[in-house]
Every structure is written in structure tokens, then in C-alpha cells.
Short mmCIF file of the C-alpha atoms (twelve columns), coordinates in Angstrom:
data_MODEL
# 
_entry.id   MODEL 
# 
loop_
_atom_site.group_PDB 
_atom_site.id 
_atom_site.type_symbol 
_atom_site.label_atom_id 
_atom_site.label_alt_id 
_atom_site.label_comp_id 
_atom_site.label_asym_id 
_atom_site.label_seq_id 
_atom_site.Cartn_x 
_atom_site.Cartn_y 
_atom_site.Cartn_z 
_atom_site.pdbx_PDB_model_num 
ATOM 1   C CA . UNK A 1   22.405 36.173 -2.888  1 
ATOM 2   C CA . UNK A 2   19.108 36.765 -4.302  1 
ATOM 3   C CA . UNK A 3   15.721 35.191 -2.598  1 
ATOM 4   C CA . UNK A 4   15.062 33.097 -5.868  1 
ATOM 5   C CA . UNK A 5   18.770 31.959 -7.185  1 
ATOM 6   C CA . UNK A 6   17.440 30.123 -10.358 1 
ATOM 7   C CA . UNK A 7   16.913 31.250 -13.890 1 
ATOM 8   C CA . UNK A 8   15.878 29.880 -17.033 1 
ATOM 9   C CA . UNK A 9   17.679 26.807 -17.936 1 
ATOM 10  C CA . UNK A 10  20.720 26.694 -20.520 1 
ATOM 11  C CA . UNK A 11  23.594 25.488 -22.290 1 
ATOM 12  C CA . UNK A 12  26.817 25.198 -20.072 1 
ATOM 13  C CA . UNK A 13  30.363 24.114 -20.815 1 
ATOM 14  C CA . UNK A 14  29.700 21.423 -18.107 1 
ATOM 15  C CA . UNK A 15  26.892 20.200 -19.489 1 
ATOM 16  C CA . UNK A 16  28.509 19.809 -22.468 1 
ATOM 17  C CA . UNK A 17  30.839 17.504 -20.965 1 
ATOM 18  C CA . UNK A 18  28.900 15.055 -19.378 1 
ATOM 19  C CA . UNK A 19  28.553 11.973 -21.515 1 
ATOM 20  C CA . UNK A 20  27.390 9.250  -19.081 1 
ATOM 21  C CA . UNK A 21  24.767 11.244 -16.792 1 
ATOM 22  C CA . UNK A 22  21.304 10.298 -19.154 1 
ATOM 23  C CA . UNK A 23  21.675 6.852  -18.039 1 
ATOM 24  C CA . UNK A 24  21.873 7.777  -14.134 1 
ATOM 25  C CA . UNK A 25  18.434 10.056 -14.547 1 
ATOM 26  C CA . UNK A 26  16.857 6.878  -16.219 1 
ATOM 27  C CA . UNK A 27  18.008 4.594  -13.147 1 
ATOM 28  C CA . UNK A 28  17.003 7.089  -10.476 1 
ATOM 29  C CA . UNK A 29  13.651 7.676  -12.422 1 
ATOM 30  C CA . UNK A 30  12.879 4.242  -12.195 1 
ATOM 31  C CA . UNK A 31  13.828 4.079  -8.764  1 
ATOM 32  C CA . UNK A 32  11.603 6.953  -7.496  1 
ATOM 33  C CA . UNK A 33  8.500  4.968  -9.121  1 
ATOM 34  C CA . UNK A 34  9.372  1.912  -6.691  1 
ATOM 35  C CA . UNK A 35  10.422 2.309  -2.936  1 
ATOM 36  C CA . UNK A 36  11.174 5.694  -3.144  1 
ATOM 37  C CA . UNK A 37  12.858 5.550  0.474   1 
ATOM 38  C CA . UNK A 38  14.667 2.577  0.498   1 
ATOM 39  C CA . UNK A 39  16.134 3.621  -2.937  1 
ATOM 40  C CA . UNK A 40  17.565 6.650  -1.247  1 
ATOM 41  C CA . UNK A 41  18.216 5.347  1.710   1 
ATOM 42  C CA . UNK A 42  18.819 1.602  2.878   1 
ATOM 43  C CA . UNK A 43  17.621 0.981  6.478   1 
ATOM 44  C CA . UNK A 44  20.459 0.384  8.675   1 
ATOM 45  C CA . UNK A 45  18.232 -2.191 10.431  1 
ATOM 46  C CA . UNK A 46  17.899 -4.390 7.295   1 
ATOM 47  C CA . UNK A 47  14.975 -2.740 5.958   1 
ATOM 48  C CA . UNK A 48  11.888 -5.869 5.854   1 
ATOM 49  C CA . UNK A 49  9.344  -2.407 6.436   1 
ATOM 50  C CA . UNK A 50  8.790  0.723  4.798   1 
ATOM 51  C CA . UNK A 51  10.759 3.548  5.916   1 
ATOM 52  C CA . UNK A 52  7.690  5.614  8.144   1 
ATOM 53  C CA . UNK A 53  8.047  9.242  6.563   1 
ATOM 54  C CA . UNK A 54  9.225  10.706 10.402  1 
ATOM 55  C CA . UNK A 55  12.140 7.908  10.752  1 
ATOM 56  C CA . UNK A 56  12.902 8.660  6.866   1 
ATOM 57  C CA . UNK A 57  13.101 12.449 7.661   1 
ATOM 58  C CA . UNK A 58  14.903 12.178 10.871  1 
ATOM 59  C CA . UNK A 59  17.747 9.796  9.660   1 
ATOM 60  C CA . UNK A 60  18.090 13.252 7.645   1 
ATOM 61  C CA . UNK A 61  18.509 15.290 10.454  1 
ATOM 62  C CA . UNK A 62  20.987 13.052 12.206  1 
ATOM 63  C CA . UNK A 63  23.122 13.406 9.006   1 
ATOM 64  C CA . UNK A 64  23.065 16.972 8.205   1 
ATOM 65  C CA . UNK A 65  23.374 17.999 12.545  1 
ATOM 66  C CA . UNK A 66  26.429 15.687 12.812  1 
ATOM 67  C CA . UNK A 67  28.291 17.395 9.840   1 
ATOM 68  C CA . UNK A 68  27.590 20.710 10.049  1 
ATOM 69  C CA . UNK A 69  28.449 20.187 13.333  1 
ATOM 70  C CA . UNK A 70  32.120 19.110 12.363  1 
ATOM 71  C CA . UNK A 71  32.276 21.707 9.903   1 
ATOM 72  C CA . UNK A 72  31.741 24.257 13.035  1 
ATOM 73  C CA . UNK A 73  34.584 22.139 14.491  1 
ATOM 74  C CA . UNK A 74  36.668 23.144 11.771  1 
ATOM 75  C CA . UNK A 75  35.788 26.764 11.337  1 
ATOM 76  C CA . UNK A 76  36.486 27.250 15.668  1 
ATOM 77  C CA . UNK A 77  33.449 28.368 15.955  1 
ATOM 78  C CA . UNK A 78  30.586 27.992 18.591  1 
ATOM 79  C CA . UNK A 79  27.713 26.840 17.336  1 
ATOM 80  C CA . UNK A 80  26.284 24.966 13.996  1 
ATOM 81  C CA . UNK A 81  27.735 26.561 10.824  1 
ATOM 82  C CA . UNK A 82  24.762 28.668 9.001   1 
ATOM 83  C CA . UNK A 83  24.231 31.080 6.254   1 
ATOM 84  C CA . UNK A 84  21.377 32.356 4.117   1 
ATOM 85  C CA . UNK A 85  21.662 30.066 1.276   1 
ATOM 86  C CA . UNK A 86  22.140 26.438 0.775   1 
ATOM 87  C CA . UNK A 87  22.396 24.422 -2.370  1 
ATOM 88  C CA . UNK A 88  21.799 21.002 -1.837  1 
ATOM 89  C CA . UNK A 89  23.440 18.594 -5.227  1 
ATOM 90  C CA . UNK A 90  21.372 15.343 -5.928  1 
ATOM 91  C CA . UNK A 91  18.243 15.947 -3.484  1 
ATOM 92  C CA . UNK A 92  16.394 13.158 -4.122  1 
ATOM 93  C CA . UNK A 93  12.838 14.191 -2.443  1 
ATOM 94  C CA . UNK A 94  14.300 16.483 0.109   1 
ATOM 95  C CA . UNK A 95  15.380 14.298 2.495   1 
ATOM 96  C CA . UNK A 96  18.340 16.660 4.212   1 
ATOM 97  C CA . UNK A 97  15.670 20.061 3.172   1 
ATOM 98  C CA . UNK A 98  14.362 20.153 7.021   1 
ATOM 99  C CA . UNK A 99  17.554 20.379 8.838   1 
ATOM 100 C CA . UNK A 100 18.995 22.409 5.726   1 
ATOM 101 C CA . UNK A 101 16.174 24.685 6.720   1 
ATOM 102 C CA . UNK A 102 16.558 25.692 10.618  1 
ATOM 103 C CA . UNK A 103 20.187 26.767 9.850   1 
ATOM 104 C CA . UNK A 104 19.983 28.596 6.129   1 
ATOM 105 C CA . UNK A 105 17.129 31.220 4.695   1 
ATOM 106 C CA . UNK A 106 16.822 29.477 1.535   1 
ATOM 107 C CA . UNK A 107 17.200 26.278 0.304   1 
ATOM 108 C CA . UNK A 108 17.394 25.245 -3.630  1 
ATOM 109 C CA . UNK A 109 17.498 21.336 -3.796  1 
ATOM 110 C CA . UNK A 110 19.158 19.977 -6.897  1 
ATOM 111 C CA . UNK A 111 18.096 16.456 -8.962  1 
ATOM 112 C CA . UNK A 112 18.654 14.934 -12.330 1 
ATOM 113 C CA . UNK A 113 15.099 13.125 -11.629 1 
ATOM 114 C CA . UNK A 114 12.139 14.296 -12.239 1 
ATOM 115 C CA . UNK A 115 10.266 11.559 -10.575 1 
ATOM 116 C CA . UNK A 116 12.336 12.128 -7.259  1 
ATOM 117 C CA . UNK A 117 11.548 16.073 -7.242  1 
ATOM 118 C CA . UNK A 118 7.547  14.963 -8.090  1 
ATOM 119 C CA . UNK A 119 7.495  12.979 -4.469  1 
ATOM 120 C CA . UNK A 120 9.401  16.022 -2.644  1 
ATOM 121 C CA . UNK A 121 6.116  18.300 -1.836  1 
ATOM 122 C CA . UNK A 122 5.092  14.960 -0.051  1 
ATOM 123 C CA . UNK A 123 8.456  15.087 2.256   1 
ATOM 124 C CA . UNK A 124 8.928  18.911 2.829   1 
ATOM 125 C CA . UNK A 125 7.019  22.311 2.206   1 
ATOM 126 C CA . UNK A 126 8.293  25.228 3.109   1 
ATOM 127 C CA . UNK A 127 7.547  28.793 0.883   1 
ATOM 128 C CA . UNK A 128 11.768 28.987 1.697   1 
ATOM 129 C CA . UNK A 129 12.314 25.976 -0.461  1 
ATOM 130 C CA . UNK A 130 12.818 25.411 -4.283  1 
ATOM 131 C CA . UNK A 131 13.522 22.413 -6.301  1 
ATOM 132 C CA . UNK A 132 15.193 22.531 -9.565  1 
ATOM 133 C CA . UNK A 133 15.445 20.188 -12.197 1 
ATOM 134 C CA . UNK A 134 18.426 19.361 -14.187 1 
ATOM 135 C CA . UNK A 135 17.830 17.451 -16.849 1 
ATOM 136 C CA . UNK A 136 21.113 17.071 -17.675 1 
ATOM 137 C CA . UNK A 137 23.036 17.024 -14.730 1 
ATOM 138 C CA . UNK A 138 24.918 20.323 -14.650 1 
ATOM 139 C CA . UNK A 139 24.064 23.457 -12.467 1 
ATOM 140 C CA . UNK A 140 22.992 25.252 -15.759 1 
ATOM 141 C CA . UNK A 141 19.808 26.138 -14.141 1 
ATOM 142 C CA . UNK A 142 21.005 27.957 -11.401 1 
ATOM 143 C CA . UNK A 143 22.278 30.711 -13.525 1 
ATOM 144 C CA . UNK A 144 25.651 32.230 -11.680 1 
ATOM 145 C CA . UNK A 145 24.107 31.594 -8.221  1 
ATOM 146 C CA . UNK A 146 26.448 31.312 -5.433  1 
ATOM 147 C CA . UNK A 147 25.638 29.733 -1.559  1 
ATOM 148 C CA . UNK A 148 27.162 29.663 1.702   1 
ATOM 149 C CA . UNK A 149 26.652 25.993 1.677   1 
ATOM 150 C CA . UNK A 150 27.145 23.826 -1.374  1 
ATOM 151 C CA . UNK A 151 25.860 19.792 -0.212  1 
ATOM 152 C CA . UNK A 152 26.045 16.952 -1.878  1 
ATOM 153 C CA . UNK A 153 25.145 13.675 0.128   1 
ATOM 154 C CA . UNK A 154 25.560 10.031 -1.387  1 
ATOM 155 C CA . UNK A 155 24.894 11.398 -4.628  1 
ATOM 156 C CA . UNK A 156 28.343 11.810 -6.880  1 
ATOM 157 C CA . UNK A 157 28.657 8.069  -5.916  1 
ATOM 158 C CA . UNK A 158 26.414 7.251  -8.456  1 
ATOM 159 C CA . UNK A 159 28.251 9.214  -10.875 1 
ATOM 160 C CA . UNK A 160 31.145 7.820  -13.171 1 
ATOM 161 C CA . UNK A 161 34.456 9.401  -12.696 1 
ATOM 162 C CA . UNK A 162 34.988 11.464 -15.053 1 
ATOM 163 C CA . UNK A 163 31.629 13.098 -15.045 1 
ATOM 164 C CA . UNK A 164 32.074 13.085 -11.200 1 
ATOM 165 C CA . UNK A 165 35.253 15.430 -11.271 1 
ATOM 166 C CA . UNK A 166 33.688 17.440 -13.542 1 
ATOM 167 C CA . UNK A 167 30.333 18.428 -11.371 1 
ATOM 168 C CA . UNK A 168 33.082 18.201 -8.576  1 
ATOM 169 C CA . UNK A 169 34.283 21.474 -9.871  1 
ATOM 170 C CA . UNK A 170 31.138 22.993 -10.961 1 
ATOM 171 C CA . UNK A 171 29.673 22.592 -7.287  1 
ATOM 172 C CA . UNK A 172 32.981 23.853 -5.977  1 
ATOM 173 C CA . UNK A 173 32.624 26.841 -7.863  1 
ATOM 174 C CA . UNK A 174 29.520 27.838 -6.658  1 
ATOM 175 C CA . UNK A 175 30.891 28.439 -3.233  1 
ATOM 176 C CA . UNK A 176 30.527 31.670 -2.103  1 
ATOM 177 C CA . UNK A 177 33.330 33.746 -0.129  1 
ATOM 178 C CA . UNK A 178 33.550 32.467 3.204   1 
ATOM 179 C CA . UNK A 179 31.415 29.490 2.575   1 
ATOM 180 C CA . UNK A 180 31.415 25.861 3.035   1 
ATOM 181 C CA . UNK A 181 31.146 22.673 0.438   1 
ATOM 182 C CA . UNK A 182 30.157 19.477 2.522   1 
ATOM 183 C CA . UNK A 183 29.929 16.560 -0.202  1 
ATOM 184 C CA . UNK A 184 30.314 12.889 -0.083  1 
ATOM 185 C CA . UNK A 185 32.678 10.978 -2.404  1 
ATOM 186 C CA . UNK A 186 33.921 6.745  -2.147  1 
ATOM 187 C CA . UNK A 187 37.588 6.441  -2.531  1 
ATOM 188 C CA . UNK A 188 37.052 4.016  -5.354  1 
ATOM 189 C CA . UNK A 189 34.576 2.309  -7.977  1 
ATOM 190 C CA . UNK A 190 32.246 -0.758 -6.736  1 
ATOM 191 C CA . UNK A 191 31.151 -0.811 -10.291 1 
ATOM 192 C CA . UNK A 192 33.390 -0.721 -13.128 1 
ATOM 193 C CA . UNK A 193 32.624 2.306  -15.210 1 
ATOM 194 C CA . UNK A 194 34.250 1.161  -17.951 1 
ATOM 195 C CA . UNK A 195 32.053 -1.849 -18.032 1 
ATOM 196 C CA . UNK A 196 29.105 0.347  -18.292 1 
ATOM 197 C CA . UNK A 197 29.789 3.138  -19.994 1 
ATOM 198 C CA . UNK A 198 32.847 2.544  -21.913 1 
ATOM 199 C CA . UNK A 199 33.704 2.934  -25.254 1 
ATOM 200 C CA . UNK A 200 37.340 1.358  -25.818 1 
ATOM 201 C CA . UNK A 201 35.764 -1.827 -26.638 1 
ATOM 202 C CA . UNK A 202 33.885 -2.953 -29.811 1 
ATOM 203 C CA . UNK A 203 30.829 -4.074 -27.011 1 
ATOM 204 C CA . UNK A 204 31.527 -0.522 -25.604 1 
ATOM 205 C CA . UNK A 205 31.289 1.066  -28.827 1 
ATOM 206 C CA . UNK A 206 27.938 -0.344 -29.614 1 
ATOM 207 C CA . UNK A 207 26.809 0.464  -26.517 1 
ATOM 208 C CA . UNK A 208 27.494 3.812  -27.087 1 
ATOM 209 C CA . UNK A 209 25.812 3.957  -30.375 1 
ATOM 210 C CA . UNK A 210 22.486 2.307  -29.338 1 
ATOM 211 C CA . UNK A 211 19.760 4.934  -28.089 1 
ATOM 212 C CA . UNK A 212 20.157 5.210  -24.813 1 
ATOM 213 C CA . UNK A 213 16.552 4.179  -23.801 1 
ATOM 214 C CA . UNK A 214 17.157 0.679  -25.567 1 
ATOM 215 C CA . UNK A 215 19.921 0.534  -23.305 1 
ATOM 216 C CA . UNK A 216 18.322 0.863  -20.040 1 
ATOM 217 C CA . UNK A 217 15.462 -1.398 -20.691 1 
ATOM 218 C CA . UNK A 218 18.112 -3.974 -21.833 1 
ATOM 219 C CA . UNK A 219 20.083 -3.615 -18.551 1 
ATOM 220 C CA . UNK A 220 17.202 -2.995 -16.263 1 
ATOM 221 C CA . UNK A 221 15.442 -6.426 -17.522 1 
ATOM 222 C CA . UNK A 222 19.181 -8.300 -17.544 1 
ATOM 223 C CA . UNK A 223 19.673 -6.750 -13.896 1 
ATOM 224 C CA . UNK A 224 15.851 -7.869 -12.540 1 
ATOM 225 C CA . UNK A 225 15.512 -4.270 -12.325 1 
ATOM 226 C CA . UNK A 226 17.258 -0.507 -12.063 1 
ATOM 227 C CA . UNK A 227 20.594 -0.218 -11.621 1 
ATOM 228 C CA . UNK A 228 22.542 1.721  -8.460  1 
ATOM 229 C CA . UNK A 229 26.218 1.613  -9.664  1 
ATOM 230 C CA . UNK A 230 28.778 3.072  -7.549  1 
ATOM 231 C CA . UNK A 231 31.680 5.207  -8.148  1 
ATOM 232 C CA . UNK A 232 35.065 7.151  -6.415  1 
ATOM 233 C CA . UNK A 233 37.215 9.591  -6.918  1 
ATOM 234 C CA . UNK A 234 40.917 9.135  -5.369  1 
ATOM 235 C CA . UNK A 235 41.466 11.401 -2.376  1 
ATOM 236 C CA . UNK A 236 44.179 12.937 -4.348  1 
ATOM 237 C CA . UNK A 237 41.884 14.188 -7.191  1 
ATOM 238 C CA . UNK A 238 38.984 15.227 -5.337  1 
ATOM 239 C CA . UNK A 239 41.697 17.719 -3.385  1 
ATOM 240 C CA . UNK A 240 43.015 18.521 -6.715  1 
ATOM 241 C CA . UNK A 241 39.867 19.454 -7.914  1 
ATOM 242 C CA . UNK A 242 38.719 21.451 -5.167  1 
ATOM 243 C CA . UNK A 243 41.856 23.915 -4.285  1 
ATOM 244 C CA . UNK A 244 41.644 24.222 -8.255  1 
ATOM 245 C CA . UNK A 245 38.607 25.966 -7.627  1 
ATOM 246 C CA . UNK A 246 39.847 28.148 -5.088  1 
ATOM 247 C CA . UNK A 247 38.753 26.360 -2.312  1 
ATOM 248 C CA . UNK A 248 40.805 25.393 1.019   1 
ATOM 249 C CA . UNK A 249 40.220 21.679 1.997   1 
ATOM 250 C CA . UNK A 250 39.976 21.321 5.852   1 
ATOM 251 C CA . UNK A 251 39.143 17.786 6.565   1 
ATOM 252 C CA . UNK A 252 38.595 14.724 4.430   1 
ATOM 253 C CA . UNK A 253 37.377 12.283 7.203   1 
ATOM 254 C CA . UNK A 254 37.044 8.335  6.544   1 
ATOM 255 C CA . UNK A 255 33.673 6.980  7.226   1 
ATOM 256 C CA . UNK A 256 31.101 4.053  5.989   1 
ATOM 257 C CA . UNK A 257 28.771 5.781  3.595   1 
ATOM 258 C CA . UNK A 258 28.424 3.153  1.753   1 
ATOM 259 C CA . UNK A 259 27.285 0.441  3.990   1 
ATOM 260 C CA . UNK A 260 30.607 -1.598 3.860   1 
ATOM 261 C CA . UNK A 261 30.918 -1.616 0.441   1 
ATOM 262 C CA . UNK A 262 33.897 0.233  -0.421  1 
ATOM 263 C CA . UNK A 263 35.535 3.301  1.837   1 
ATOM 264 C CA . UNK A 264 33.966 6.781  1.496   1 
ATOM 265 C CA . UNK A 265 35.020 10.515 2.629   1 
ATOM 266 C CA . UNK A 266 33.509 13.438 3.867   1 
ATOM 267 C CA . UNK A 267 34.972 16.143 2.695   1 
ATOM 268 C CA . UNK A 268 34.943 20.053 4.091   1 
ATOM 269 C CA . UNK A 269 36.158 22.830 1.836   1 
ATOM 270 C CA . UNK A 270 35.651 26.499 2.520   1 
ATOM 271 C CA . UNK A 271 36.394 29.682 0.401   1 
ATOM 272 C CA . UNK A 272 38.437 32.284 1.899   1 
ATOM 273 C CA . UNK A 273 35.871 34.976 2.556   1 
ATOM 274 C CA . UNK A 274 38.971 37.893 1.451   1 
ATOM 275 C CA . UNK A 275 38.863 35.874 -1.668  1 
ATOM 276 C CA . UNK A 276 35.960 35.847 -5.176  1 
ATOM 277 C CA . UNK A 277 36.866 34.010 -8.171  1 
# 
């Protein structure tokens, strides 16, 4: 892969089929102008302080060492799985870019917000580093890059299901031959999608019609402020999804992402390195 794996933004099939994603950048937009930190990352603690930008950072670490460190576990090899590119889904303001760092060459962090990516010079710098914005939510701006590590950390939580399966796909796709996809999905909805973004109601139907700025003031003042919704995929579709792509799933392990809200998987996919699709 080249040094610099973006290009010029534009029109994708996936982007195409998103439908619910402009409401999720408005949400996480208004969440980067608050407590950035705590937005992105709840202390385990119970929070009652600022996050200090070290402890922020290193809760990062701890995350990316232990699974890349089980993804070595299931490639039998000795030693932390690396590569020369990494393409990390949902970024936020680089939290994970550090550790991402001391394993891969080059790192292109990923984010629907713009007001999350504004924040990231203030967590990481590093001339090895690049953050992209999507406006849209699709990898459209990444031309036909491929990585040796596709990530994607409490992020597709926040997406609805069916957009969800689709950048599912589009991030397993970008996979290159003998790499690894690490990503982070619940195993069910906390908040019901349909309530939200449906449309097979007459209230949904409206909804759907209104512009959707109206919309988010109206359910950020009727909330006391932004929404974080959460979202799963079935552990059945997510493996679907992925060995559609071409990928081999290796481990789908059962942890608490999610704070004890609802159950969450890690899953580990790799592309056969004999194989290119």
C-alpha cells in the first residue's frame, strides 16, 4: 500500500445506501463540543473528573495491546500482530492512534465527525498519521485502499442495523491478503432503531420527511441533550457478512463493551494471504 492511501472524496454504492448515518454525525458532533472524553469513553471508575489526557490515552493502549495480542494468539504467532498499514473505522480523536502506531507504518483514522477529528491534533501527532473525514459514513474517501489491519472499536454500536451490515462489509473488504479485521459489534439493539429511524409508521414517516436538522434539535432538547443510541448485529449475520467478503472468522469472543448494557463481541477475521478479491 501506498504512504498516503486517501484520495479525493466520492460517490460510492455504500454511500448510497446509508439512510440513517446523518443523524449519528449530528449526535457525535454535538458530543465532541461537550466532554469530548467521557463521550468516547465512560470512566470505569464512575467518571465525577475529567478524563486526564495520559489516563484517556492509556485506557487506549490497554485496549488495542490486549487484542492484538489475541489476534497473535490466533494467527500462532510470537509476538503482537503488525503490518504497515492500519485503518482505524470511527476514530473519534485518535484515541487507539498511539498503540496503532508502534506496531503499523501508517495509520489513517476514520470519523463521520468533524468536530471529533478537529480535537485529534490535541491527542496524537505523528507525520505517520492521517485523519479522514467522511461525511457520509462510507469509506468513499479512501479510494480502493487496502490495510493489514482494518479496526473498528465501539463505533458500529452506534450504528442502526442495517446501515451497520452494510459498512460491515465495506470495512471487510478493505482487508488486505493476509490481514486482520478487529471490530466491535453488541449482539443486539439497546435502542430500538425502528423507534428512531423508522419509517413503517405514519410518526415514522414524518419523521423521515422532516429535515433532518429539525429533527435533532427536537430530540436533543426532548432527550436534555445528544443522543448515544446503541445497536447489534446477531452473531450469525456479522459471520455472514464477513466470510461473504472473503474473509475467515477466527474468534468471536463474548465480552462487556458496553458497560453491562447489553452483550458485545470481538470479532477476528483474517484474509487468506493466497487469496485477493
Amino acid at each position: 500500500m501506498s504512504e498516503d492511501p486517501t484520495t479525493p472524496e466520492r460517490g460510492s454504492r455504500e454511500a448510497s445506501r446509508l439512510s440513517s448515518l446523518a443523524g449519528v454525525r449530528w449526535n457525535w458532533n454535538r458530543l465532541a463540543e461537550q466532554d469530548v472524553t467521557e463521550s468516547i469513553a465512560r470512566r470505569l471508575d464512575g467518571g465525577g473528573t475529567p478524563w486526564e489526557r495520559e489516563a484517556f490515552l492509556a485506557a487506549g493502549d490497554a485496549i488495542v495491546a490486549e487484542l492484538l495480542a489475541r489476534a497473535a494468539e490466533l494467527a500462532s504467532i510470537d509476538g503482537p500482530v503488525r503490518g504497515g498499514s492500519v485503518l482505524d473505522f470511527g476514530c473519534g480523536v485518535g484515541r487507539m492512534a498511539r498503540a496503532l502506531l508502534e506496531r503499523y507504518e501508517h495509520y489513517v483514522g476514520v470519523d463521520i465527525a468533524e468536530s471529533m477529528l478537529a480535537r485529534a491534533p490535541n491527542f496524537v501527532a505523528s507525520p505517520r498519521a492521517r485523519f479522514v473525514h467522511t461525511p457520509h459514513g462510507d469509506l468513499a474517501p479512501l479510494g480502493d485502499a487496502r490495510f493489514d489491519l482494518v479496526w473498528s472499536y465501539v463505533t458500529l454500536q452506534h450504528v442502526p442495523p442495517d446501515d451497520a451490515r452494510v459498512l460491515l462489509g465495506a470495512l471487510a473488504r478493505r482487508v488486505a491478503p493476509g490481514g486482520w479485521l478487529c471490530v466491535q459489534v453488541p449482539t443486539r439493539d439497546h435502542t430500538d432503531p425502528e423507534r428512531i429511524y423508522g419509517t413503517s409508521t405514519w410518526k415514522g414517516r414524518v419523521r423521515a420527511w422532516l429535515p433532518r436538522a429539525w429533527l435533532e434539535r427536537w430530540r436533543e432538547r426532548r432527550n436534555g441533550g445528544p443522543r448515544c443510541d446503541m445497536f447489534g448485529l446477531a452473531p450469525e449475520v456479522v459471520n455472514a457478512v464477513l466470510e461473504r467478503a472473503g474473509l475467515a472468522v477466527r474468534a468471536a469472543d463474548v465480552v462487556d463493551d458496553t458497560l453491562g448494557l447489553v452483550e458485545s463481541r470481538r470479532y477476528f477475521a483474517t484474509r487468506p494471504a493466497t487469496t485477493a478479491r
